[in-house]
N, C-alpha and C positions, 0 to 999 in steps of 0.2 A: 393263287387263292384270293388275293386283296385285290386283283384285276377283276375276276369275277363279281367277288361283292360290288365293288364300287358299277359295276356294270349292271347288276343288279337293281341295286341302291337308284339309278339313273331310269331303269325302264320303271319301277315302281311309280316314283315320279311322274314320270309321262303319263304314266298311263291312269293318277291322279288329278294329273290339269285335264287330262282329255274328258275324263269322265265328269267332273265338275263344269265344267264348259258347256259339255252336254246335256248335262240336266241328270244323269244318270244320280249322283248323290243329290236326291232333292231330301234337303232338310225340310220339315213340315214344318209350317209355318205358327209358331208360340203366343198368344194374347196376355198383356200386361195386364197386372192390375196396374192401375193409372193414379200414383200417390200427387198428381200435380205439382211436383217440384220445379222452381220456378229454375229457369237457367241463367248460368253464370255469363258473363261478358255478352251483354246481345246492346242492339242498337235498333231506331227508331228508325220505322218507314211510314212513309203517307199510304194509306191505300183510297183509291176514289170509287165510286160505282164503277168507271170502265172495266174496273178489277173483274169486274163480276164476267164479263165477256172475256177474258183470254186466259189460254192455258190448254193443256192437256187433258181437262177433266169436265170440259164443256157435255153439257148434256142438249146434246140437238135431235132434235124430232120433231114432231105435227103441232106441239105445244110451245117448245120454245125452239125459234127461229136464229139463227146466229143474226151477232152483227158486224159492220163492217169491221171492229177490230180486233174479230174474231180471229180474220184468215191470218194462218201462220205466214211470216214476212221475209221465211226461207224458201219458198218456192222454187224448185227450182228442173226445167227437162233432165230428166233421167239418161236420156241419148245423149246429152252433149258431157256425163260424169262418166265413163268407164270404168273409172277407178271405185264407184260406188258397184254399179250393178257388175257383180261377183257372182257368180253360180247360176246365176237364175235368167231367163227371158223375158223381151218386153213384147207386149202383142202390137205396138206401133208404136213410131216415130214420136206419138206424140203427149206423151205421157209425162204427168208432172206429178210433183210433191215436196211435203217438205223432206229438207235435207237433213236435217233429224231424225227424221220417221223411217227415209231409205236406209241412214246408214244404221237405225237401230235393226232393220229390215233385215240388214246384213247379216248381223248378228244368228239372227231364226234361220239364215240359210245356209250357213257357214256349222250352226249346231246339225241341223238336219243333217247334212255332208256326212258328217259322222256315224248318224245311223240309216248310212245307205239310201237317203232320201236325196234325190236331187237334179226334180223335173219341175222345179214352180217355175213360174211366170207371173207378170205385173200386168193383167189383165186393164185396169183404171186406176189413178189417183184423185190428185185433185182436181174437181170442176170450178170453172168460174158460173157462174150465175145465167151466161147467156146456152152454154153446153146443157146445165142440169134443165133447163127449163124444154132445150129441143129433145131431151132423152124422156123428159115426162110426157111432154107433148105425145113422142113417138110411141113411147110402155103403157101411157095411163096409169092411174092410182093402184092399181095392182099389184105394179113390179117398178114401180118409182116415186119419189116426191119432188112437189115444185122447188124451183129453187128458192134458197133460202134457207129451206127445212133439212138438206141434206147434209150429213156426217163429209161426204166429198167436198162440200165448198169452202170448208177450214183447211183440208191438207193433212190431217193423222189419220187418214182412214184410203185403205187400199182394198179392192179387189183380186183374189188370190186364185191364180189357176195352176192346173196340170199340163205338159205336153200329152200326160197318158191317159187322160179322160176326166169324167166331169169329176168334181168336187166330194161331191156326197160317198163315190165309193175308192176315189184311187188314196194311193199314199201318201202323196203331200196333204191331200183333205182332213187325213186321219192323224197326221202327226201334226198337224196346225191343231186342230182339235183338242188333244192330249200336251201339248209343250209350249205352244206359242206364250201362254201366260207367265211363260219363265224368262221373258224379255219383255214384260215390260205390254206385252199385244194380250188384246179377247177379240173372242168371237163372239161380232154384236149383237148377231141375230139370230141366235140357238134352238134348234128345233122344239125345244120344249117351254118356251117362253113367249110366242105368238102373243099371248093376249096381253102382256106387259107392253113390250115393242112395240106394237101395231104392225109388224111386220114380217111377212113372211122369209122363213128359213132358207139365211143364204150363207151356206158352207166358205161362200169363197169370200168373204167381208170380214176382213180382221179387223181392229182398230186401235192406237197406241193409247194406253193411260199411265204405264209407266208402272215401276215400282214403288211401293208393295198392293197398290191397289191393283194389278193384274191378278196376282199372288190372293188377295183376301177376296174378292173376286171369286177365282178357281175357287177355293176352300168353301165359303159360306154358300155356291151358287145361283149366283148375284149377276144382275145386268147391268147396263152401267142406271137404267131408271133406279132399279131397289138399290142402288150402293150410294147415291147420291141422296136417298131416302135414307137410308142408315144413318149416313154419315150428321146427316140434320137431328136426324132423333138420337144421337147416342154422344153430338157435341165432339166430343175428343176420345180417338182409338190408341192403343199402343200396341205392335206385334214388334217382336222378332223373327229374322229372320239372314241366315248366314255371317250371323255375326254381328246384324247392323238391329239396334234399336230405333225403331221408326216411330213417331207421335203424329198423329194426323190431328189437326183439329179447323174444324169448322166455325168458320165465322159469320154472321149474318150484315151483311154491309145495305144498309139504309142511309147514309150520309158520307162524306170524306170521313175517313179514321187513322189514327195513329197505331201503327200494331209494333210490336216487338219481336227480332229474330235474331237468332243466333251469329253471333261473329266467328264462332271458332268450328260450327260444324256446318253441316251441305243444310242447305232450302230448298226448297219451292212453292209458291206460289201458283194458285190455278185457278181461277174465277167455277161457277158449275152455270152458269148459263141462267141460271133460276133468280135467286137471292143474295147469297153470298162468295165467300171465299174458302178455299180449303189450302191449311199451309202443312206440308210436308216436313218437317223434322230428323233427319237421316242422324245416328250417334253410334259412330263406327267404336269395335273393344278396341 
């Protein structure tokens, strides 16, 4: 009988990480009131204007054009990591990215696995400047932009396929759609947002921003244009979410500045491409 239980006791288990992992217990995502409590033990960093160009939360489009230290400095062929690309195909030899972005990649294809999904492929990552300009060249303004302007020429933004057909109806399309935001990825260019974007609806373009902003994102249905528009008109957000209190707050960088950040719990830092900064505050129970 105590063999049973504890056998019991064990598949319960399992079968708690496995569903967690997978996104099946999504806790809904909680909004603080935001009492501005100042935090204990933090230290001083410089930030300069280049702040404003790198990070995860850059906003690039026909407005604001990356710059050069922008592109992520992990770049790295796909082909020559086997140990990253897990589950999934590459449509050629010659595919790059950053090594962040793949292995967070991993993550959405190793979830899928579990609910029976598991025919993606890594159709493009990152372009350099001379590639986006002959893909514009060849598409025209309709189905590309010059280089510069393009989410590919930083490295968090991939092209997503099916071996079993196009995007918009097979099952990988549909489960990017509904879960990728639970790692951290959106989908940039969502059929119902055209006139934000300026760009037409492509199923297979995720692009990493990370946590919780994938997450309030999903919830509020936001691109990353209106979230980086929020985020300037609302100063400082706080959610919950799986246990972690997150504080986002937006800064406007016009000069070198001294800012203040936590010693004892996780950061980040992200320039938006536009004006200023956005620092991420993670506050695990």
């Amino acid at each position: 009988m105590k063999k049973r239980r504890g056998l019991l006791v064990i598949i319960v288990m399992l079968i708690g990480f496995m569903a967690y992992h997978s996104g099946v217990f999504s806790e809904k995502i909680a909004y603080m009131k935001d009492d501005h409590a100042k935090l204990e033990n933090v230290k001083s960093i410089d930030i300069t204007k280049d702040a404003i160009y790198q990070g995860d939360l850059l906003l690039v489009n026909r407005d604001y054009p990356i710059q050069p230290e922008s592109v992520k400095k992990d770049v790295i062929s796909l082909i020559e990591h086997p140990e990253i690309v897990q589950g999934y195909g590459l449509l050629d030899t010659n595919i790059l990215l950053s090594q962040e972005i793949a292995e967070n990649f991993s993550d959405v294809v190793q979830a899928a696995e579990t609910d029976g999904i598991h025919h993606f492929m890594i159709n493009s990552g990152y372009r350099d400047f001379e590639e986006q300009q002959a893909l514009y060249a060849r598409k025209g303004s309709s189905y590309a932009l010059p280089a510069g302007y393009s989410e590919h020429n930083i490295g968090v933004s991939l092209d997503v396929g099916s071996t079993q057909g196009k995007m918009e109806t097979a099952s990988e399309g549909k489960w990017l759609r509904e879960n990728a935001w639970k790692y951290g990825f959106i989908l940039r260019y969502p059929e119902d947002k055209t006139a934000i974007t300026n760009i037409q609806y492509e199923p297979w373009h995720i692009r990493y921003v990370g946590m919780p902003h994938s997450a309030i994102m999903h919830d509020q249905g936001f691109v990353l244009e209106e979230y980086i528009d929020y985020l300037r008109a609302e100063g400082r957000v706080s959610v919950r979410l799986y246990g972690i209190q997150y504080t986002i707050q937006y800064y406007p960088v016009t000069e070198p500045m001294e800012m203040k950040v936590p010693v004892n719990h996780d950061y980040q830092i992200s320039g938006n491409n536009v004006d200023g900064v956005i620092v991420t505050i993670a506050q695990k129970d």
